[in-house]
C-alpha distance (Angstrom), angle and dihedral (degrees) to the residues before:
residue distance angle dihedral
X1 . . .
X2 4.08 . .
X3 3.73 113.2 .
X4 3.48 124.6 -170.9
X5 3.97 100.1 -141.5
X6 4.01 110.6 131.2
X7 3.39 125.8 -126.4
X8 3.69 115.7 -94.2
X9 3.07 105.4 -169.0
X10 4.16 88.6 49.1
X11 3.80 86.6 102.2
X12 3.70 100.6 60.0
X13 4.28 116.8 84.1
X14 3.97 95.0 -131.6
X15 4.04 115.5 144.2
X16 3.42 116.4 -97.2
X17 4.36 102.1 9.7
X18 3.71 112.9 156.0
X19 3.90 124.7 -140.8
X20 3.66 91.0 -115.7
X21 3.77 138.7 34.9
X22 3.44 138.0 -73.7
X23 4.10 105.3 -101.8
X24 4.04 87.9 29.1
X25 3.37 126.4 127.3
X26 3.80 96.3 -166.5
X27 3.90 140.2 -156.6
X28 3.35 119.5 -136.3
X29 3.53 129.5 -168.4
X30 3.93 111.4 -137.5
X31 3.41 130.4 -109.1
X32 4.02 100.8 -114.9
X33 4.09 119.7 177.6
X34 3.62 110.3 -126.4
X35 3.65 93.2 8.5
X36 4.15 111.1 50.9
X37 3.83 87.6 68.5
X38 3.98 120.0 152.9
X39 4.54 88.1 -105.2
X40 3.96 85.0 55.8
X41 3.99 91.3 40.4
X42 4.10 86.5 49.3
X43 3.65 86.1 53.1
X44 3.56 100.7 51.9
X45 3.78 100.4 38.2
X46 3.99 90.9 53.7
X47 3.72 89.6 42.3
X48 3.86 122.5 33.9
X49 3.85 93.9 3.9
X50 3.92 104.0 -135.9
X51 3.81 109.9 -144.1
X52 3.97 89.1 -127.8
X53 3.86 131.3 7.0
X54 3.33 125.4 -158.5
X55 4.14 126.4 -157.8
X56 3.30 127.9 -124.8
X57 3.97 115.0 -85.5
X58 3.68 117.6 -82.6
X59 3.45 116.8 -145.3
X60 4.14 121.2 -127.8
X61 3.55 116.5 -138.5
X62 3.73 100.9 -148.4
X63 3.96 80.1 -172.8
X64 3.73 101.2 77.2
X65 3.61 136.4 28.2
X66 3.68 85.8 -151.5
X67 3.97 102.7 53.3
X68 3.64 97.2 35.8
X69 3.93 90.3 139.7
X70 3.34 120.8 15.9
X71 4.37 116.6 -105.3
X72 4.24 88.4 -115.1
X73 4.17 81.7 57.9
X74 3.74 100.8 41.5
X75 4.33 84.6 49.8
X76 4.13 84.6 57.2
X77 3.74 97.6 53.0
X78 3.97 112.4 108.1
X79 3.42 137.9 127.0
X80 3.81 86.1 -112.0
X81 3.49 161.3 -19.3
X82 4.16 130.7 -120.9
X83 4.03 87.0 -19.2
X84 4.06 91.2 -51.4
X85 4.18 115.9 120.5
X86 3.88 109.7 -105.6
X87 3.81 111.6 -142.9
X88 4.38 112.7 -157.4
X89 4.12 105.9 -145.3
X90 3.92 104.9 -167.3
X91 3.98 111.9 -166.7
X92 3.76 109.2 -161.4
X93 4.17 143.9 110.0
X94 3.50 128.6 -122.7
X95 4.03 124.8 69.2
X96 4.22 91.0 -126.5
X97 4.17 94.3 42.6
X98 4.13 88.6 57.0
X99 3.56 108.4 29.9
X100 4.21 78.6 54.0
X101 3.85 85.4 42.2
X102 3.57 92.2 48.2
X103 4.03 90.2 50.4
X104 3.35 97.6 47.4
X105 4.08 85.9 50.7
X106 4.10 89.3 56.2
X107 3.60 91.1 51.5
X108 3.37 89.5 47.5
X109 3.82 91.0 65.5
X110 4.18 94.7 -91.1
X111 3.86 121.8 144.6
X112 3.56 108.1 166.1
X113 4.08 116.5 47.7
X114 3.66 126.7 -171.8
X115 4.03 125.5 -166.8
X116 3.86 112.8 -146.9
X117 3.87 111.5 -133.2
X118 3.86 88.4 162.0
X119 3.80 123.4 60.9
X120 4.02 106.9 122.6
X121 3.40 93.4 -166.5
X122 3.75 142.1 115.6
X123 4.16 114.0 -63.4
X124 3.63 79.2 3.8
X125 3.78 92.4 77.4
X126 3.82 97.5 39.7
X127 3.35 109.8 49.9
X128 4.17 128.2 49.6
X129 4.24 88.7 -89.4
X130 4.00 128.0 98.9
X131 3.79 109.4 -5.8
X132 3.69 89.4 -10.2
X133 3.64 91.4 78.1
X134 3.76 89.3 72.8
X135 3.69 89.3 63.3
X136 4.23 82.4 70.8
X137 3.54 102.2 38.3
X138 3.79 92.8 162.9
X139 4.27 85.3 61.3
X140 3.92 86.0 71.1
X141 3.95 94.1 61.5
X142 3.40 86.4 81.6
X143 4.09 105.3 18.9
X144 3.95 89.0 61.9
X145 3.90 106.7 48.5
X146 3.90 87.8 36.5
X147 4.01 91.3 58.9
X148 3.76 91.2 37.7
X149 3.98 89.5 57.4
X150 3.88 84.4 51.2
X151 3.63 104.3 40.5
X152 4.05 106.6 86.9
X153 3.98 90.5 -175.5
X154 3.42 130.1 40.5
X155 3.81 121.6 -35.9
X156 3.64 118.4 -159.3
X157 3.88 137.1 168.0
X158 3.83 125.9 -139.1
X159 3.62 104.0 -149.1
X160 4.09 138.0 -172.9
X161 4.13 103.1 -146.2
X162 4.08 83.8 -108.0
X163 3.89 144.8 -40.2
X164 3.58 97.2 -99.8
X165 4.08 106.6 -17.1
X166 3.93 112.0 66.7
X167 4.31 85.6 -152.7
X168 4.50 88.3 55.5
X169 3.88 87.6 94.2
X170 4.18 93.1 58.6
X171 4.42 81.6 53.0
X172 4.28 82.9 56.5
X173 4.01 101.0 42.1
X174 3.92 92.8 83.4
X175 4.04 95.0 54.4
X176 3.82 90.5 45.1
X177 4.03 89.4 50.2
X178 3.92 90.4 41.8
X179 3.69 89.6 49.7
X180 3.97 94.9 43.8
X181 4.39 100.4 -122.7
X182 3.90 99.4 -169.5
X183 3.99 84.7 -137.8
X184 4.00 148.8 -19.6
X185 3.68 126.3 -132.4
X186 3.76 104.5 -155.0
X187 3.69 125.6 -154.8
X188 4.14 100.6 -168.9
X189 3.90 94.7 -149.3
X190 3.83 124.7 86.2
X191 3.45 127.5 -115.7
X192 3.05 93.3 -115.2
X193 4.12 91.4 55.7
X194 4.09 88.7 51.6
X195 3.84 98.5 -178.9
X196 4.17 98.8 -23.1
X197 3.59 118.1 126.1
X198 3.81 125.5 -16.5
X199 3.33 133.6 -37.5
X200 3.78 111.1 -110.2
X201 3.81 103.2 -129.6
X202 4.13 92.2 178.2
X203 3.86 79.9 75.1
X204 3.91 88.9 54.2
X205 3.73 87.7 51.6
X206 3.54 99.0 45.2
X207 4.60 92.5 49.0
X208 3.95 82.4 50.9
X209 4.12 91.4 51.7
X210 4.13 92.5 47.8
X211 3.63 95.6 42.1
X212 3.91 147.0 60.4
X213 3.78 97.2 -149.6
X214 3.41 117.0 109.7
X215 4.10 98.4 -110.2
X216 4.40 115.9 -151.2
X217 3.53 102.4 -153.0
X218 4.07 113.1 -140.8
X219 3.81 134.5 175.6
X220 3.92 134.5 87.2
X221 3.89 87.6 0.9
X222 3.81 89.4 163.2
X223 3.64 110.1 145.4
X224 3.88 136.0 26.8
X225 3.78 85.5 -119.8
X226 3.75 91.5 64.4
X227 3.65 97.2 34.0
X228 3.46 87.5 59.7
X229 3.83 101.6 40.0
X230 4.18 88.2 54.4
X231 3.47 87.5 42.5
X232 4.14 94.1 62.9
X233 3.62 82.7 26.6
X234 3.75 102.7 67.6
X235 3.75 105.1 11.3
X236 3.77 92.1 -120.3
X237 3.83 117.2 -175.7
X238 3.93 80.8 -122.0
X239 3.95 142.4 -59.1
X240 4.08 133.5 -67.7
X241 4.20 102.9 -155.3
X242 4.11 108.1 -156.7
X243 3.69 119.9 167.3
X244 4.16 90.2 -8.3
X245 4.12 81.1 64.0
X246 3.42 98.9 49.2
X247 3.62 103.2 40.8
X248 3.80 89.0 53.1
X249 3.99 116.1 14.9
X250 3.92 93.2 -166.7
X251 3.82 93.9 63.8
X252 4.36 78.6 92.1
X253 3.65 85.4 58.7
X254 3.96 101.9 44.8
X255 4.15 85.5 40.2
X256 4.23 75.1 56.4
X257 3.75 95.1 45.9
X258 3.90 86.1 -121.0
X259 3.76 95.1 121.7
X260 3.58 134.4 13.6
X261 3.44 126.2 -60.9
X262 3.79 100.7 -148.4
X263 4.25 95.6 33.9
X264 4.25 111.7 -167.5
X265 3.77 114.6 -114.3
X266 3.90 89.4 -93.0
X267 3.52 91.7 57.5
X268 4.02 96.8 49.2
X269 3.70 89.4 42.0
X270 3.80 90.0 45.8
X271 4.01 85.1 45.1
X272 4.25 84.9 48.0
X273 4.03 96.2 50.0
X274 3.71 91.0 55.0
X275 3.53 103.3 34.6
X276 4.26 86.0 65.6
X277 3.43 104.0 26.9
X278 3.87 89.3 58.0
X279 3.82 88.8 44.6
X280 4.09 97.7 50.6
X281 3.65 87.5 75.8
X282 3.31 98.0 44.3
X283 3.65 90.9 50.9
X284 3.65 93.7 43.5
X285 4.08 85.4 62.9
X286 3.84 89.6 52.5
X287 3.66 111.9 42.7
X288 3.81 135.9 53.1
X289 3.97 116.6 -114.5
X290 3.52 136.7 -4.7
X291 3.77 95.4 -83.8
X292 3.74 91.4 54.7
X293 3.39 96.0 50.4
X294 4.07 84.8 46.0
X295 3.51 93.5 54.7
X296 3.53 98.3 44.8
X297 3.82 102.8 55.3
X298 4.27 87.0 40.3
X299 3.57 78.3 64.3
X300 3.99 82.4 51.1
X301 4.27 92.1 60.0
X302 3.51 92.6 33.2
X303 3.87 76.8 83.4
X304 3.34 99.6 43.6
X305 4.35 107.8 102.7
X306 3.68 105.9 -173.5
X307 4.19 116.2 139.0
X308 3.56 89.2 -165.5
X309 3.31 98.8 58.1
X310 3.42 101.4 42.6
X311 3.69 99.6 116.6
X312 3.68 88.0 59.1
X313 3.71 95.4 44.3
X314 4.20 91.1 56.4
X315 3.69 84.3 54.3
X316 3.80 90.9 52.0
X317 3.93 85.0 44.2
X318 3.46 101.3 48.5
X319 3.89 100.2 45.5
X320 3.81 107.8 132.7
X321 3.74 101.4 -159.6
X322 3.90 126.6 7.1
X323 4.22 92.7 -95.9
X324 3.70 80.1 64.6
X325 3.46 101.8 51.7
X326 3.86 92.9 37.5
X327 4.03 84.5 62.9
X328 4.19 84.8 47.9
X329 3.76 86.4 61.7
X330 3.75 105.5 32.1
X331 4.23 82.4 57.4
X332 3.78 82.9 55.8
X333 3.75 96.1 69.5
X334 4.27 88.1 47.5
Protein backbone atom coordinates (compact mmCIF):
# COMPACT_ATOMS: atom_id res chain seq x y z
CA UNK A 1 0.00 0.00 0.00
CA UNK A 2 1.03 3.90 -0.64
CA UNK A 3 2.31 5.60 2.42
CA UNK A 4 2.93 9.02 2.66
CA UNK A 5 6.24 8.97 4.85
CA UNK A 6 9.05 11.31 3.21
CA UNK A 7 12.22 10.37 2.44
CA UNK A 8 14.77 11.06 5.02
CA UNK A 9 17.47 10.56 3.65
CA UNK A 10 16.18 12.93 0.48
CA UNK A 11 18.35 15.68 1.96
CA UNK A 12 21.67 14.06 1.83
CA UNK A 13 23.81 14.33 -1.87
CA UNK A 14 24.71 10.47 -2.03
CA UNK A 15 24.72 8.84 -5.73
CA UNK A 16 21.88 7.19 -6.67
CA UNK A 17 19.11 8.24 -3.48
CA UNK A 18 15.55 7.99 -4.51
CA UNK A 19 12.76 10.50 -3.46
CA UNK A 20 11.00 7.88 -1.61
CA UNK A 21 11.83 4.83 0.46
CA UNK A 22 12.97 1.63 -0.05
CA UNK A 23 9.65 -0.76 0.21
CA UNK A 24 7.48 2.37 -1.13
CA UNK A 25 5.35 2.36 -3.75
CA UNK A 26 5.01 6.13 -4.02
CA UNK A 27 2.54 8.83 -5.39
CA UNK A 28 3.73 11.44 -7.10
CA UNK A 29 2.10 14.42 -8.09
CA UNK A 30 3.03 15.41 -11.77
CA UNK A 31 4.95 17.97 -12.96
CA UNK A 32 2.19 20.13 -14.94
CA UNK A 33 3.27 23.64 -16.74
CA UNK A 34 1.12 26.33 -15.63
CA UNK A 35 -0.47 24.27 -13.06
CA UNK A 36 2.37 22.40 -10.69
CA UNK A 37 3.27 25.85 -9.31
CA UNK A 38 4.79 26.20 -5.65
CA UNK A 39 0.76 27.76 -4.28
CA UNK A 40 -0.66 24.38 -5.76
CA UNK A 41 2.44 22.33 -4.32
CA UNK A 42 1.70 24.21 -0.75
CA UNK A 43 -1.73 22.98 -1.11
CA UNK A 44 -1.14 19.52 -1.69
CA UNK A 45 1.76 18.92 0.65
CA UNK A 46 -0.32 20.43 3.70
CA UNK A 47 -3.33 18.59 2.52
CA UNK A 48 -3.12 15.14 0.83
CA UNK A 49 0.69 14.85 1.32
CA UNK A 50 1.99 13.51 -2.13
CA UNK A 51 4.90 11.11 -1.58
CA UNK A 52 7.05 13.22 -4.17
CA UNK A 53 6.32 16.57 -5.95
CA UNK A 54 7.77 17.62 -8.76
CA UNK A 55 8.08 21.53 -10.05
CA UNK A 56 7.09 22.80 -12.93
CA UNK A 57 9.71 22.47 -15.89
CA UNK A 58 12.39 25.00 -16.09
CA UNK A 59 13.42 25.92 -19.24
CA UNK A 60 17.42 25.84 -20.30
CA UNK A 61 18.61 28.57 -22.23
CA UNK A 62 21.25 26.90 -24.26
CA UNK A 63 21.89 30.68 -25.28
CA UNK A 64 23.70 31.95 -22.27
CA UNK A 65 25.85 30.55 -19.73
CA UNK A 66 24.53 33.20 -17.55
CA UNK A 67 20.60 32.72 -17.86
CA UNK A 68 20.60 29.09 -18.09
CA UNK A 69 17.43 28.93 -15.77
CA UNK A 70 15.57 31.65 -15.22
CA UNK A 71 16.00 33.54 -11.30
CA UNK A 72 11.96 32.53 -10.50
CA UNK A 73 13.41 28.69 -11.23
CA UNK A 74 16.68 28.82 -9.44
CA UNK A 75 14.36 30.36 -6.14
CA UNK A 76 12.22 26.85 -6.51
CA UNK A 77 15.11 24.49 -6.34
CA UNK A 78 15.23 22.49 -2.91
CA UNK A 79 15.42 19.23 -1.87
CA UNK A 80 11.87 19.71 -0.58
CA UNK A 81 8.93 21.24 0.52
CA UNK A 82 6.88 20.89 4.13
CA UNK A 83 8.88 17.44 4.70
CA UNK A 84 7.79 16.10 1.03
CA UNK A 85 10.92 15.21 -1.60
CA UNK A 86 11.19 17.98 -4.30
CA UNK A 87 12.11 16.54 -7.71
CA UNK A 88 13.94 19.50 -10.36
CA UNK A 89 12.66 18.57 -14.16
CA UNK A 90 14.94 20.69 -16.54
CA UNK A 91 13.53 20.76 -20.26
CA UNK A 92 16.29 21.79 -22.60
CA UNK A 93 18.82 20.43 -25.62
CA UNK A 94 22.31 20.47 -25.72
CA UNK A 95 24.70 18.19 -23.40
CA UNK A 96 26.80 21.61 -22.09
CA UNK A 97 23.37 23.91 -21.60
CA UNK A 98 21.92 21.03 -19.02
CA UNK A 99 24.69 19.47 -17.42
CA UNK A 100 25.42 23.53 -16.57
CA UNK A 101 21.64 23.75 -15.89
CA UNK A 102 21.71 20.83 -13.82
CA UNK A 103 24.79 22.37 -11.73
CA UNK A 104 23.52 25.44 -11.25
CA UNK A 105 20.17 23.52 -9.91
CA UNK A 106 22.47 21.55 -7.14
CA UNK A 107 23.87 24.66 -6.00
CA UNK A 108 20.77 25.98 -5.87
CA UNK A 109 19.78 23.57 -3.08
CA UNK A 110 18.33 20.63 -5.67
CA UNK A 111 18.74 16.87 -4.90
CA UNK A 112 16.58 15.06 -7.08
CA UNK A 113 16.71 16.09 -11.03
CA UNK A 114 14.47 14.91 -13.67
CA UNK A 115 15.09 15.35 -17.63
CA UNK A 116 11.80 15.80 -19.61
CA UNK A 117 11.71 13.53 -22.75
CA UNK A 118 7.89 14.04 -22.87
CA UNK A 119 6.24 17.43 -23.31
CA UNK A 120 3.93 17.19 -26.58
CA UNK A 121 3.50 20.56 -26.77
CA UNK A 122 4.25 23.52 -28.95
CA UNK A 123 8.30 24.30 -29.40
CA UNK A 124 8.42 21.25 -27.42
CA UNK A 125 7.64 19.09 -30.42
CA UNK A 126 9.79 20.97 -32.96
CA UNK A 127 12.87 21.41 -31.73
CA UNK A 128 15.39 18.58 -30.00
CA UNK A 129 13.66 19.47 -26.24
CA UNK A 130 10.79 17.46 -24.31
CA UNK A 131 9.49 14.68 -26.53
CA UNK A 132 11.37 16.11 -29.36
CA UNK A 133 14.48 14.68 -28.12
CA UNK A 134 13.30 11.28 -29.17
CA UNK A 135 13.28 12.43 -32.68
CA UNK A 136 17.48 12.31 -32.15
CA UNK A 137 17.90 9.41 -30.16
CA UNK A 138 21.60 9.18 -30.96
CA UNK A 139 21.88 13.01 -29.09
CA UNK A 140 21.22 11.11 -25.73
CA UNK A 141 24.48 8.90 -26.01
CA UNK A 142 26.15 11.58 -24.76
CA UNK A 143 23.29 13.91 -23.00
CA UNK A 144 22.50 10.94 -20.51
CA UNK A 145 25.92 9.71 -19.11
CA UNK A 146 27.10 13.43 -19.14
CA UNK A 147 24.11 14.49 -16.68
CA UNK A 148 24.45 11.28 -14.75
CA UNK A 149 28.25 12.17 -14.01
CA UNK A 150 26.83 15.58 -12.80
CA UNK A 151 23.80 14.69 -11.00
CA UNK A 152 24.92 13.90 -7.18
CA UNK A 153 21.20 12.82 -6.28
CA UNK A 154 18.94 11.00 -8.08
CA UNK A 155 18.70 11.30 -11.87
CA UNK A 156 15.62 10.24 -13.50
CA UNK A 157 14.01 10.56 -17.02
CA UNK A 158 10.32 11.28 -17.74
CA UNK A 159 9.70 9.57 -20.87
CA UNK A 160 6.68 9.26 -23.61
CA UNK A 161 7.03 5.37 -24.94
CA UNK A 162 8.43 7.13 -28.35
CA UNK A 163 7.96 10.10 -30.82
CA UNK A 164 6.15 8.31 -33.34
CA UNK A 165 6.77 4.34 -32.61
CA UNK A 166 5.12 3.18 -29.24
CA UNK A 167 8.20 0.17 -29.15
CA UNK A 168 11.25 3.47 -29.47
CA UNK A 169 11.48 3.41 -25.60
CA UNK A 170 12.62 -0.61 -25.50
CA UNK A 171 15.68 0.86 -28.33
CA UNK A 172 16.60 3.53 -25.12
CA UNK A 173 16.37 1.05 -21.97
CA UNK A 174 20.04 -0.25 -22.48
CA UNK A 175 21.72 3.42 -22.43
CA UNK A 176 19.61 4.38 -19.39
CA UNK A 177 20.77 0.98 -17.57
CA UNK A 178 24.43 1.50 -18.86
CA UNK A 179 24.35 4.98 -17.62
CA UNK A 180 22.65 4.06 -14.15
CA UNK A 181 19.06 6.58 -14.33
CA UNK A 182 17.81 6.18 -10.66
CA UNK A 183 14.19 5.87 -12.31
CA UNK A 184 11.80 6.50 -15.45
CA UNK A 185 8.44 7.98 -15.35
CA UNK A 186 6.73 6.63 -18.42
CA UNK A 187 3.93 8.25 -20.20
CA UNK A 188 2.78 5.19 -22.74
CA UNK A 189 1.55 7.57 -25.57
CA UNK A 190 3.79 9.04 -28.31
CA UNK A 191 4.55 12.36 -28.84
CA UNK A 192 3.14 12.44 -31.54
CA UNK A 193 -0.38 11.11 -29.84
CA UNK A 194 -0.06 14.09 -27.06
CA UNK A 195 -3.21 13.31 -25.01
CA UNK A 196 -5.38 11.25 -27.93
CA UNK A 197 -6.60 7.97 -27.13
CA UNK A 198 -5.41 5.81 -24.23
CA UNK A 199 -2.44 5.28 -22.83
CA UNK A 200 -1.20 1.78 -23.56
CA UNK A 201 -0.24 0.46 -20.11
CA UNK A 202 0.83 -3.22 -21.64
CA UNK A 203 3.85 -1.11 -22.79
CA UNK A 204 4.38 0.01 -19.08
CA UNK A 205 4.30 -3.60 -18.14
CA UNK A 206 6.42 -4.88 -20.67
CA UNK A 207 9.63 -1.69 -19.86
CA UNK A 208 9.18 -2.92 -16.14
CA UNK A 209 9.72 -6.85 -17.28
CA UNK A 210 13.08 -5.94 -19.49
CA UNK A 211 14.50 -3.65 -17.05
CA UNK A 212 15.86 -3.17 -13.42
CA UNK A 213 14.87 0.46 -13.02
CA UNK A 214 12.33 1.14 -10.85
CA UNK A 215 9.48 2.24 -13.59
CA UNK A 216 6.48 5.13 -12.18
CA UNK A 217 3.70 4.39 -14.23
CA UNK A 218 1.67 7.70 -15.43
CA UNK A 219 -1.28 8.32 -17.76
CA UNK A 220 -5.17 8.35 -17.31
CA UNK A 221 -4.58 7.54 -13.54
CA UNK A 222 -8.16 8.62 -12.79
CA UNK A 223 -9.54 6.58 -10.11
CA UNK A 224 -8.12 4.58 -7.10
CA UNK A 225 -9.69 1.56 -8.75
CA UNK A 226 -7.41 1.87 -11.71
CA UNK A 227 -4.49 3.11 -9.91
CA UNK A 228 -4.58 0.19 -8.06
CA UNK A 229 -5.45 -2.40 -10.74
CA UNK A 230 -2.16 -1.03 -12.94
CA UNK A 231 -0.39 -0.95 -9.96
CA UNK A 232 -0.67 -5.04 -9.33
CA UNK A 233 -0.93 -5.11 -12.94
CA UNK A 234 2.47 -4.01 -14.03
CA UNK A 235 4.57 -4.08 -10.92
CA UNK A 236 5.35 -0.41 -11.19
CA UNK A 237 7.80 1.06 -8.63
CA UNK A 238 4.68 3.35 -7.91
CA UNK A 239 2.23 5.93 -9.62
CA UNK A 240 2.72 9.70 -11.12
CA UNK A 241 -1.16 11.32 -10.86
CA UNK A 242 -1.45 14.36 -13.60
CA UNK A 243 -4.76 15.78 -14.44
CA UNK A 244 -6.61 12.77 -12.25
CA UNK A 245 -4.59 14.63 -9.18
CA UNK A 246 -5.52 17.86 -9.82
CA UNK A 247 -9.03 17.55 -10.70
CA UNK A 248 -9.61 15.66 -7.46
CA UNK A 249 -6.70 15.91 -4.74
CA UNK A 250 -8.15 12.97 -2.60
CA UNK A 251 -7.64 10.37 -5.35
CA UNK A 252 -3.91 10.02 -3.12
CA UNK A 253 -6.03 9.22 -0.26
CA UNK A 254 -8.60 6.66 -1.85
CA UNK A 255 -5.32 5.12 -3.88
CA UNK A 256 -4.28 4.89 0.21
CA UNK A 257 -7.55 3.45 1.31
CA UNK A 258 -7.86 6.60 3.61
CA UNK A 259 -11.11 7.79 2.12
CA UNK A 260 -13.57 6.31 -0.03
CA UNK A 261 -13.05 5.16 -3.23
CA UNK A 262 -16.43 5.85 -4.78
CA UNK A 263 -17.21 9.38 -2.55
CA UNK A 264 -21.27 10.60 -2.90
CA UNK A 265 -21.77 13.88 -4.68
CA UNK A 266 -21.70 15.71 -1.24
CA UNK A 267 -18.50 14.42 -0.51
CA UNK A 268 -16.78 15.41 -4.01
CA UNK A 269 -18.50 18.68 -3.89
CA UNK A 270 -17.50 19.07 -0.25
CA UNK A 271 -13.89 17.83 -1.46
CA UNK A 272 -14.36 20.72 -4.55
CA UNK A 273 -15.39 23.78 -2.14
CA UNK A 274 -12.30 23.32 -0.13
CA UNK A 275 -9.92 22.31 -2.53
CA UNK A 276 -10.39 26.20 -4.21
CA UNK A 277 -11.36 28.14 -1.54
CA UNK A 278 -8.12 27.14 0.31
CA UNK A 279 -6.18 27.74 -2.93
CA UNK A 280 -7.64 31.47 -3.76
CA UNK A 281 -5.44 32.74 -1.13
CA UNK A 282 -2.73 31.03 -1.94
CA UNK A 283 -3.00 32.14 -5.41
CA UNK A 284 -3.77 35.59 -4.49
CA UNK A 285 -0.06 35.63 -2.80
CA UNK A 286 1.43 34.38 -6.11
CA UNK A 287 -0.02 36.10 -9.00
CA UNK A 288 -0.52 39.72 -10.06
CA UNK A 289 -4.26 41.00 -10.33
CA UNK A 290 -7.47 39.60 -10.03
CA UNK A 291 -7.64 38.31 -13.57
CA UNK A 292 -4.43 36.44 -13.14
CA UNK A 293 -5.32 34.89 -10.26
CA UNK A 294 -8.82 34.12 -12.18
CA UNK A 295 -7.24 32.59 -14.92
CA UNK A 296 -4.95 30.60 -13.12
CA UNK A 297 -7.22 28.60 -10.78
CA UNK A 298 -9.91 28.24 -14.07
CA UNK A 299 -7.07 26.44 -15.26
CA UNK A 300 -7.44 24.59 -11.74
CA UNK A 301 -11.37 23.24 -12.68
CA UNK A 302 -10.62 22.91 -16.10
CA UNK A 303 -9.33 19.59 -14.59
CA UNK A 304 -11.88 18.86 -12.56
CA UNK A 305 -14.26 15.76 -14.47
CA UNK A 306 -17.24 15.33 -12.35
CA UNK A 307 -20.88 14.83 -14.36
CA UNK A 308 -22.60 15.47 -11.31
CA UNK A 309 -21.38 18.48 -10.67
CA UNK A 310 -21.49 19.93 -13.76
CA UNK A 311 -23.88 22.65 -13.08
CA UNK A 312 -21.56 23.88 -10.51
CA UNK A 313 -18.50 23.49 -12.58
CA UNK A 314 -20.12 25.94 -15.57
CA UNK A 315 -20.57 28.37 -12.84
CA UNK A 316 -16.92 28.00 -11.84
CA UNK A 317 -16.20 28.22 -15.70
CA UNK A 318 -18.08 30.98 -16.59
CA UNK A 319 -17.10 33.43 -13.72
CA UNK A 320 -16.24 36.79 -15.31
CA UNK A 321 -14.19 38.37 -12.61
CA UNK A 322 -12.96 36.67 -9.32
CA UNK A 323 -16.21 38.19 -7.09
CA UNK A 324 -18.03 35.98 -9.44
CA UNK A 325 -16.32 33.00 -9.06
CA UNK A 326 -15.84 33.52 -5.27
CA UNK A 327 -19.87 33.37 -5.14
CA UNK A 328 -19.44 29.95 -7.51
CA UNK A 329 -17.54 28.47 -4.62
CA UNK A 330 -19.08 29.95 -1.54
CA UNK A 331 -22.59 28.22 -3.15
CA UNK A 332 -20.51 25.06 -3.06
CA UNK A 333 -20.44 24.74 0.68
CA UNK A 334 -24.65 25.41 0.68
Amino acid sequence: MPTTEANPAATTETNNVLPWNPGEKPLMLAPMQGLTNRALRELFTKWVRPDVVWTEFMRVNSQSEKKLLMPGDVRECAAEENGVPLVVQLIGHGRDALVAAARTAQKAGAVHINLNMGCPYGRMTSGLTGGGMLKRPELLEEIIPALREEIRGSFSVKIRAGYEDPRQIFTLLPLFERASVDFLVLHPRTVRQAYEGLADHAVTAEVIKRTAIPVIANGDIRSAGFGQELLEKTGAAGLMLGRGGIGEPMLFERLRGRAASEPDVAERRAMLHRYLNDLLPLYGKLFCGDMQVLGKIKGVVANVEDHELERELKQLKRAKNLPAFRAAVAELAA
